[in-house]
Steps between C-alpha positions, in 0.01 A plus 500: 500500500611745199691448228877519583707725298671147348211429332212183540569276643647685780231718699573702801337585830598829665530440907415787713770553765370837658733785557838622641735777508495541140114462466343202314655142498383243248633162441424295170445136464519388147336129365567278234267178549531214291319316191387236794373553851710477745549482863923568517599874499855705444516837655835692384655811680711651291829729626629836546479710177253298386160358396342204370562437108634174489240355284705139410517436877156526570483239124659256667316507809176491265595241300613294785132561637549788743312762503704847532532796716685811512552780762596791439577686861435809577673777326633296270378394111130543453442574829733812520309876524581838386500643859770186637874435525561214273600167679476689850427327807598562875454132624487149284215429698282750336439274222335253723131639429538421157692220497207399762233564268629379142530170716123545589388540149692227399365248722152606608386703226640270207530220697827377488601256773888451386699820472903530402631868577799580282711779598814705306729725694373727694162276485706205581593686809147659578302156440745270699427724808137501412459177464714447867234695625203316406675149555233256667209651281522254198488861222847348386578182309797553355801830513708559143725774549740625216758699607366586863629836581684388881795716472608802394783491234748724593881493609489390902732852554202689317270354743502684802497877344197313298328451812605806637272619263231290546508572867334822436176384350329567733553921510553485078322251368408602120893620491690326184787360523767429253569151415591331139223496273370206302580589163668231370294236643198730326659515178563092517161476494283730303526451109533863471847465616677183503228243613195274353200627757227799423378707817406815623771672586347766690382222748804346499792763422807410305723637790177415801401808722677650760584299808438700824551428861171383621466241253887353614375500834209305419726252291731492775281430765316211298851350433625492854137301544587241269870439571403477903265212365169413385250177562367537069222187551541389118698356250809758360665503182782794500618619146807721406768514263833357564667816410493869638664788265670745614574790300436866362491435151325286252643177395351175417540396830214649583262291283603189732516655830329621813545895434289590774587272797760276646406124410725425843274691708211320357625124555639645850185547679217265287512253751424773794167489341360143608517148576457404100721705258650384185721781324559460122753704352479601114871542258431740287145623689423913493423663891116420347537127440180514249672768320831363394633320174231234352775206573481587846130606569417170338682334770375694778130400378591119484658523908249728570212224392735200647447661827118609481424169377671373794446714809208657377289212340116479414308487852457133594860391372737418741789786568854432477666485853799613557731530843518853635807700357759560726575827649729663267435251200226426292469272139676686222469374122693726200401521148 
């Protein structure tokens, strides 16, 4: 481990991921251990146009006595090279490997034995399929997911020339394509614009990078995965606002509000995920949960630590059972 670009305590370890089209692939895992050993591990995944800064989430994990973990994928954050398509991929299964191995390190290099994976957005999306796919090997504990990205938000009569689209990955996959950009969500939360939180904004754009076909195909494919059904072997707590905006031009709206996905889509298909989801559901809460108003961020924390402390206790305590979720239904608390 190397110092992270955040500073001590955070270090980083750079994860060696071989090569494809574009040449070199690296993924980075970044650490933040505690004042006190400890045996219980968070691993966050962050989401599209993104990269891990959050430094008061991994606090709270910390001072809860967690130690903390942060991946940034390949191609995106610290892990993005000169020579590489920002945010590309042609499959959310290529982030297996190091999704594989940041799990590794965790628990048999520093020897964790209880691990929580947090997800946001397109992370929410990419570790609830992972984490399907590894079901049975006790590497999971626990699923948070803020804001899972299961649908695309767009009108149902854009839909089909959408996928039109997207049907010709395969023969044009690098090809951009227009869609809305995220300004306004961008400028609700850096504090060069109209929000409270300092980042790089050449990892994490104000109006993201371009979209293009392959990566759509990817996200659709991994979507019509998760809404067909998945057998998730742990504990999930689903987050998202209770509010979606919808609109071109900046009002205050947008300080309260999904601006990047449809909260509906979210609550739709949590409980296509497993036997044991719980959906909480935010007034007030920003598409990044962590990232919106201090009122409501405080209250994520406090349901966010009512459920750890319940579904994802100490090893040794007894869990919290709960009957199987129905079908099409799953526990739902709003803030």
């Amino acid at each position: 481990m190397e110092t992270d670009v955040l500073g001590l305590p955070y270090e980083r370890h750079t994860i060696d991921l071989g090569t494809d089209d574009e040449g070199a692939v690296i993924a980075t895992l970044v650490r933040r251990r505690g004042d006190t050993p400890s045996r219980r591990a968070v691993l966050y995944v962050h989401g599209f146009v993104d990269y891990f800064f959050q430094t008061h989430l991994a606090d709270f994990f910390v001072e809860r006595g967690w130690d903390f973990y942060a991946l940034d994928l390949r191609k995106y954050g610290r892990s993005l090279l000169e020579h590489q398509t920002p945010n590309f991929c042609r499959s959310l299964t290529d982030y297996y490997p190091e999704l594989d191995e940041a799990v590794r390190i965790i628990r048999e290099v520093d020897g964790h034995d209880q691990l929580l994976v947090a997800g946001h957005s397109t992370g929410g999306l990419v570790t609830s399929l992972w984490a399907h796919s590894r079901s049975g090997q006790g590497l999971v504990d626990g699923l948070f997911l803020n804001s899972p990205f299961f649908d695309f938000n767009v009108p149902w009569l854009l839909r089909r020339p959408l996928m039109k689209i997207v049907g010709r990955a395969g023969r044009r996959p690098y090809r951009a394509v227009p869609v809305p950009t995220l300004g306004l969500y961008g400028q609700s939360l850096h504090s060069d614009y109209r929000g409270e939180w300092t980042y790089d904004l050449a990892w994490k754009p104000l109006n993201g990078f371009p979209v293009r076909t392959g990566w759509l195909e990817a996200i659709r494919r991994g979507q019509a995965r998760l809404r067909a059904g998945l057998s998730i072997d742990a504990p999930v707590l689903v987050a998202c606002s209770t509010r979606t905006f919808r609109g071109r031009d900046w009002t205050e709206d947008v300080r309260v509000s999904d601006a990047v996905l449809d909260v509906e889509h979210i609550v739709r298909w949590a409980p296509r995920l497993g036997p044991r989801v719980m959906i909480a559901r935010f007034d007030g809460g920003l598409h990044d949960l962590t990232l919106s108003g201090k009122d409501v961020r405080t209250e994520v924390f406090r349901e966010l630590g009512r459920w750890v402390d319940a579904f994802v206790p100490p090893q040794g305590t007894p869990e919290v059972s709960v009957p199987p979720a129905p079908e099409d239904k799953a526990d739902v608390a709003t803030h």
